[in-house]
C-alpha positions as CSV (number, residue, x, y, z in Angstrom):
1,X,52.6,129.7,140.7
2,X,55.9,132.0,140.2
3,X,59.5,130.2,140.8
4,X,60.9,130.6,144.0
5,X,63.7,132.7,143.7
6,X,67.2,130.9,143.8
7,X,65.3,127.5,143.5
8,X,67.3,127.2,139.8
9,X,70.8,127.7,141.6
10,X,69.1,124.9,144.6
11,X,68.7,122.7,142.2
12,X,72.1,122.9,140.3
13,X,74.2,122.7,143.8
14,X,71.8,119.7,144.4
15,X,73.3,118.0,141.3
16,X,76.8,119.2,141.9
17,X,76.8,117.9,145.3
18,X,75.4,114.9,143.9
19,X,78.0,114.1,141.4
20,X,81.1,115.0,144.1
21,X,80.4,112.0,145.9
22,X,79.7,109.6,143.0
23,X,83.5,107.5,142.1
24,X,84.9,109.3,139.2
25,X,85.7,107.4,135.9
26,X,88.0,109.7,134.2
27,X,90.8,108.1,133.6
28,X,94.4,110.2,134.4
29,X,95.8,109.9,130.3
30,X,99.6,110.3,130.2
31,X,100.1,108.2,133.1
32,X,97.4,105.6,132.7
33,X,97.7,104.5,129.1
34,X,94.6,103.6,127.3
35,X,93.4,100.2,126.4
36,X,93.0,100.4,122.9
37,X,90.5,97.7,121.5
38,X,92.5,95.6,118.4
39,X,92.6,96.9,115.3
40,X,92.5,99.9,116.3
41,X,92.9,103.0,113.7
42,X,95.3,105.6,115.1
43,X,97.8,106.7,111.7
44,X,98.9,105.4,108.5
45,X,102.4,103.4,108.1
46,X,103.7,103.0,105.2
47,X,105.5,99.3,104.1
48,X,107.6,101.0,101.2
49,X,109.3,97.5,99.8
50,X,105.1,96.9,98.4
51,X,104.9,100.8,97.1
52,X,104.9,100.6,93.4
53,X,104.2,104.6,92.9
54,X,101.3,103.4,91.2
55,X,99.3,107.1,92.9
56,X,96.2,105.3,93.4
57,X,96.0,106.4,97.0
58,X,97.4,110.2,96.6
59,X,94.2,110.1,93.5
60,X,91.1,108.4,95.6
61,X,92.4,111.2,98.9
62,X,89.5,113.0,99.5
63,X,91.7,115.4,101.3
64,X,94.4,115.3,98.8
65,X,96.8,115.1,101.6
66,X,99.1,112.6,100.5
67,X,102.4,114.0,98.5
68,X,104.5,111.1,96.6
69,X,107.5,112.2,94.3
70,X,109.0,109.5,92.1
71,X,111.3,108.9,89.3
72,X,111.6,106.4,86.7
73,X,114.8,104.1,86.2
74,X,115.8,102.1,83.6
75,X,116.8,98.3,84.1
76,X,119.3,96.8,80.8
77,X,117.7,94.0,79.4
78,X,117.8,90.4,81.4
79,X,118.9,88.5,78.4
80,X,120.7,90.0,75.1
81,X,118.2,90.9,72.2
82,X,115.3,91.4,75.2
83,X,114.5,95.3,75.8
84,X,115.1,97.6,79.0
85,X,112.9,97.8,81.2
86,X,112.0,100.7,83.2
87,X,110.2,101.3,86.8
88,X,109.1,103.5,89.4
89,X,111.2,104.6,92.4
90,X,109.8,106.3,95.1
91,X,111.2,109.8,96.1
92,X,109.4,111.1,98.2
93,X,106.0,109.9,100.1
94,X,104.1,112.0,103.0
95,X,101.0,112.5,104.8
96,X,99.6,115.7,106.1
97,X,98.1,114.4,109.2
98,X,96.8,118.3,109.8
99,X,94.6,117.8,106.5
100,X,93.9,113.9,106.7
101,X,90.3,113.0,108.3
102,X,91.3,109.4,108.8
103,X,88.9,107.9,106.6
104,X,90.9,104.9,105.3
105,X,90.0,104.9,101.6
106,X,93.6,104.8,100.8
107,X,94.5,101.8,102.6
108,X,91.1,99.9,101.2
109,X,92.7,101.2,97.4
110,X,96.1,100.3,97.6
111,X,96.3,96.9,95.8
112,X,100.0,96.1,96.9
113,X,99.5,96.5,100.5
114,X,101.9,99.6,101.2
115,X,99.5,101.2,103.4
116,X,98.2,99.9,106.8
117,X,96.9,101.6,110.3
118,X,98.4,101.4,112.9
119,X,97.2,101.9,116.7
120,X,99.9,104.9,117.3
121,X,98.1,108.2,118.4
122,X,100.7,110.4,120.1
123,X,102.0,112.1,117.4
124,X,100.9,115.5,118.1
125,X,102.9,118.6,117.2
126,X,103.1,121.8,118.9
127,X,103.3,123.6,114.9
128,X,100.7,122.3,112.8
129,X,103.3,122.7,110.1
130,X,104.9,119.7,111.6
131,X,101.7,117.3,111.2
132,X,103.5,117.1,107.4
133,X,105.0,113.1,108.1
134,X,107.7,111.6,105.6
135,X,108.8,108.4,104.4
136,X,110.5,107.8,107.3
137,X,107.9,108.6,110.3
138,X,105.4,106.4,108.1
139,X,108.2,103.6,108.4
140,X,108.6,103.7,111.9
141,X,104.8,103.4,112.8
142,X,104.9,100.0,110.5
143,X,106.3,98.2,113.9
144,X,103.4,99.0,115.6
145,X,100.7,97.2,113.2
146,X,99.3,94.4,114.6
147,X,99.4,91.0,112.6
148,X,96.2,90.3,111.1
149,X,93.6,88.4,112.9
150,X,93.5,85.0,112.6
151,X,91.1,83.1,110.1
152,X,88.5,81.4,111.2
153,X,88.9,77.6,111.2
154,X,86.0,76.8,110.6
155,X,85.2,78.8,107.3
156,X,85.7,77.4,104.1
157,X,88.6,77.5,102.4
158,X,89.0,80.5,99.7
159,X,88.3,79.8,96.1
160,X,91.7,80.7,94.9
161,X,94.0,78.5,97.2
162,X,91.6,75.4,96.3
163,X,92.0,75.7,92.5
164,X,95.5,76.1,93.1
165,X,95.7,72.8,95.4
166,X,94.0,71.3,92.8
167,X,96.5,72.0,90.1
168,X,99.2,71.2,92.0
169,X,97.8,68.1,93.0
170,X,96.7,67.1,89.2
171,X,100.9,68.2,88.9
172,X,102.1,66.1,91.2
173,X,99.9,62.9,90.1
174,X,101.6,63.8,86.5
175,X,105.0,63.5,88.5
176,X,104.5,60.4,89.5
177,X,102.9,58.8,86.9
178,X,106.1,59.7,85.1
179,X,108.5,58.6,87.6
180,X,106.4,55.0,87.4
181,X,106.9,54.3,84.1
């Protein structure tokens, strides 16, 4: 049996007339503000007192979209006869939000902690030349990370902070022992 003609454009107004009376869950953006579950990932901050230039991050980028500049100073000697030291200082550290696909892997690299996400997601630019954020953006999103979640009290207690309880405790039995006799 042939289609009716105009039965196709019946059945779409059907569904259209449908849906207007249904309540509407689209929720009005810049005036309603989103709840963002915890933890959620919205841009990279950078904590620059833990950046040691070490490049570990700008290397693992699969995106190659962060650009760090540094330069190495020279620190005299602590004590005379000892050498001079020397260390990185950072320059210059950005992040091409335009190229970055928000993967993570360098904040999971970085072993001092410079890098963390942070919930903030209105940064958009009207020139995509302008998704290029410095040292100092980076520094500003750091207020916005949330503290860590809490640990679990009942979990067991982490290898490393219970050999270190023990030698302190082993330590402080030697203290006293001493101060007895």
């Amino acid at each position: 049996m042939p289609p009716v003609p105009g039965s196709g454009l019946a059945k779409g107004l059907a569904v259209t007339l449908r849906t207007m009376t249904k309540k509407t869950v689209t929720k009005q953006y810049p005036e309603a503000q989103p709840q963002l579950p915890p933890r959620s990932r919205g841009v990279i901050g950078l904590f620059e007192e833990n950046c040691t230039v070490c490049m570990l991050c700008a290397r693992e980028c699969p995106d190659w979209c962060i650009y760090i500049d540094s330069h190495k100073e020279t620190t005299p000697a602590a004590a005379p006869g000892g050498r001079e030291r020397s260390r990185n200082v950072l320059d210059r550290f950005a992040i091409d939000f335009a190229l970055c696909m928000y993967c993570g892997i360098c904040i999971e690299v970085c072993p001092f902690d410079a890098l963390f996400w942070s919930p903030e997601f209105e940064y958009a630019e009207t020139d995509i030349r302008e998704l290029t954020h410095e040292q100092d953006k980076l520094r500003e999103w750091m207020w916005t990370v949330p503290a860590p979640p809490a640990l679990d009290p009942g979990a067991e207690e982490p290898k490393e902070i219970g050999a270190a309880r023990k030698s302190a405790d082993k330590l402080a039995a030697a203290q006293q022992q001493e101060a007895g006799e």
